[in-house]
C-alpha positions in Angstrom: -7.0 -17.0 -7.6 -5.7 -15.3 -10.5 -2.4 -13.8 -10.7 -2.7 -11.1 -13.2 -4.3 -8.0 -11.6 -3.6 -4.7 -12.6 -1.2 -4.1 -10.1 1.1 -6.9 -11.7 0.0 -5.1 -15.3 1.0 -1.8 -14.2 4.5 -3.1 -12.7 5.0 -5.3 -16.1 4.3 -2.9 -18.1 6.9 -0.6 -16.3 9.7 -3.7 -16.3 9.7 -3.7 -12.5 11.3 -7.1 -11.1 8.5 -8.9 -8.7 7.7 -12.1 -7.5 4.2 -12.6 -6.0 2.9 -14.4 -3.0 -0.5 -16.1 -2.5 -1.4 -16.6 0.8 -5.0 -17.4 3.1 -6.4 -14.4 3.6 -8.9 -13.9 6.7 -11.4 -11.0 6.8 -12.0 -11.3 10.3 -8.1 -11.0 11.3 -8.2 -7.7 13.9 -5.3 -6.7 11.3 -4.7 -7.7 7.8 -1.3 -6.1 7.4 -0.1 -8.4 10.4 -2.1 -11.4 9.6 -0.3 -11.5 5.7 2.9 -11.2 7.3 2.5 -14.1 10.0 0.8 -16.0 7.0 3.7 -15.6 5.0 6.8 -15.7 7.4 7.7 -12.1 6.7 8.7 -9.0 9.5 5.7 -6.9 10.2 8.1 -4.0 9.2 8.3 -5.5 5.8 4.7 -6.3 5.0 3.7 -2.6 4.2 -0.3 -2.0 3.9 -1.8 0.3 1.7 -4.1 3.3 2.9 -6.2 5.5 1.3 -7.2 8.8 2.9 -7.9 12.3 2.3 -5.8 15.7 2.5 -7.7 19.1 2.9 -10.4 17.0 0.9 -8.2 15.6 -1.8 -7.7 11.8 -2.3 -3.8 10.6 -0.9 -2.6 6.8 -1.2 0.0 5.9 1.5 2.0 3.2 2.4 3.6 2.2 5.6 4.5 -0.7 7.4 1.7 -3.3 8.6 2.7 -2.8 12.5 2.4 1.0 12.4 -0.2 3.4 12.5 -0.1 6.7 9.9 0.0 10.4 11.6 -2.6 12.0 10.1 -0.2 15.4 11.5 2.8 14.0 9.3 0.6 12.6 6.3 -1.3 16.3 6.2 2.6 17.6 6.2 3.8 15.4 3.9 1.0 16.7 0.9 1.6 20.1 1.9 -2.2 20.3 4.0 -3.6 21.1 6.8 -5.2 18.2 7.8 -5.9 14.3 6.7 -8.0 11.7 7.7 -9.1 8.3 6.3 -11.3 7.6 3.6 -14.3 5.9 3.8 -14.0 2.4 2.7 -16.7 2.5 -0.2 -15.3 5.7 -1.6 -11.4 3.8 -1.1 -12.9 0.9 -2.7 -14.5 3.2 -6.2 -11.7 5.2 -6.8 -8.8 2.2 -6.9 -11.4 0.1 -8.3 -9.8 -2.9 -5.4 -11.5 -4.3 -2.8 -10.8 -3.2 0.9 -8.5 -5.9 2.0 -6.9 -5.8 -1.2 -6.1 -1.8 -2.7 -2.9 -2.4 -3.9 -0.9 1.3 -4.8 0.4 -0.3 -8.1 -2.9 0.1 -11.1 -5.4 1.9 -9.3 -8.3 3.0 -11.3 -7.4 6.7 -10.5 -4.2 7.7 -10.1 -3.6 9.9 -6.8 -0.1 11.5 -5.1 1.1 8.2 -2.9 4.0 8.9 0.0 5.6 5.5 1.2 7.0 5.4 5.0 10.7 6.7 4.3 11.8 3.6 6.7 10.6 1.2 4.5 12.7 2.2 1.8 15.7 0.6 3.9 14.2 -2.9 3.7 16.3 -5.0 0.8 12.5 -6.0 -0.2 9.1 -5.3 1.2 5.1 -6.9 0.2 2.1 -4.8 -1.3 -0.9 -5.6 -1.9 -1.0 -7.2 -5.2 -4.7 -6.4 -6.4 -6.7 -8.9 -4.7 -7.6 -10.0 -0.9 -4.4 -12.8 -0.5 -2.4 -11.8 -3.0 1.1 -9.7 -2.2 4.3 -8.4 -4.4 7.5 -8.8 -3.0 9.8 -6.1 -4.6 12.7 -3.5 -3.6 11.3 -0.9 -1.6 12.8 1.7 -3.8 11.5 0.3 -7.3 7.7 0.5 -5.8 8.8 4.3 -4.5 10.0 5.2 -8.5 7.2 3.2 -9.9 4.3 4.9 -8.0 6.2 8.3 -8.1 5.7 8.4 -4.5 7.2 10.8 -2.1 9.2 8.9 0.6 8.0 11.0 4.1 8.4 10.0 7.7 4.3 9.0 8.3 4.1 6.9 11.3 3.1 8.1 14.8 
């Protein structure tokens, strides 16, 4: 596995303090969110997965915690819409240029508005998706929120 992606480029190339995390990834786990965080040790609250879905029609990344579900009421809200809903995973998959399983928010291929659950910025660190399927960044909550130039929104139902 390697562990340069462009998630670790972009954060590298911004001076952002990471450490990463390999761990066995399964595709069949009924969550991946959960299953990285028992694989590596970590809270659910602090294993934050990364979501791509649409508002009014218009591409949205979002990040919240691995044991929580996105409002698609408060992520419409949060963009300033009227209504959201997830993206296919094909279309997820060609505009962050990651595989599903592995879209981190850091180095996508296109860069879209991104709102991280406002909990999660309370968290001395949290994990993201590093790029690749088994692959996570553990960072300060609030480093990923500046780096992404994310909005930081209550999200989760």
């Amino acid at each position: 596995m390697s562990k340069t992606t462009r998630a670790t480029q972009a954060l590298e190339k911004l001076g952002v303090g990471f450490t990463l995390h390999s761990y066995d990834y399964d595709p069949d786990a009924d969550s991946i969110g959960l299953q990285a965080a028992a694989a590596l040790g970590a809270e659910p609250r602090c294993v934050l997965k990364t979501l791509m879905a649409e508002v009014d029609g218009k591409p949205v990344c979002v990040v919240v915690p691995s044991d929580r579900e996105v409002s698609m009421k408060k992520l419409a809200h949060a963009f300033g819409g009227k209504a959201g809903k997830m993206m296919k995973p094909a279309d997820a998959e060609r505009l962050t240029g990651y595989h599903v399983g592995g879209i981190s928010p850091f180095g996508q291929k296109k860069r879209v508005p991104t709102a991280i659950e406002q909990a999660a910025l309370a968290e001395p660190e949290v994990y993201l998706n590093g790029g690749q399927r088994g692959l996570q960044i553990r960072l300060d909550p609030n480093a990923a929120m500046t780096a992404l130039g994310a909005l930081a929104r209550d999200l989760v139902a």
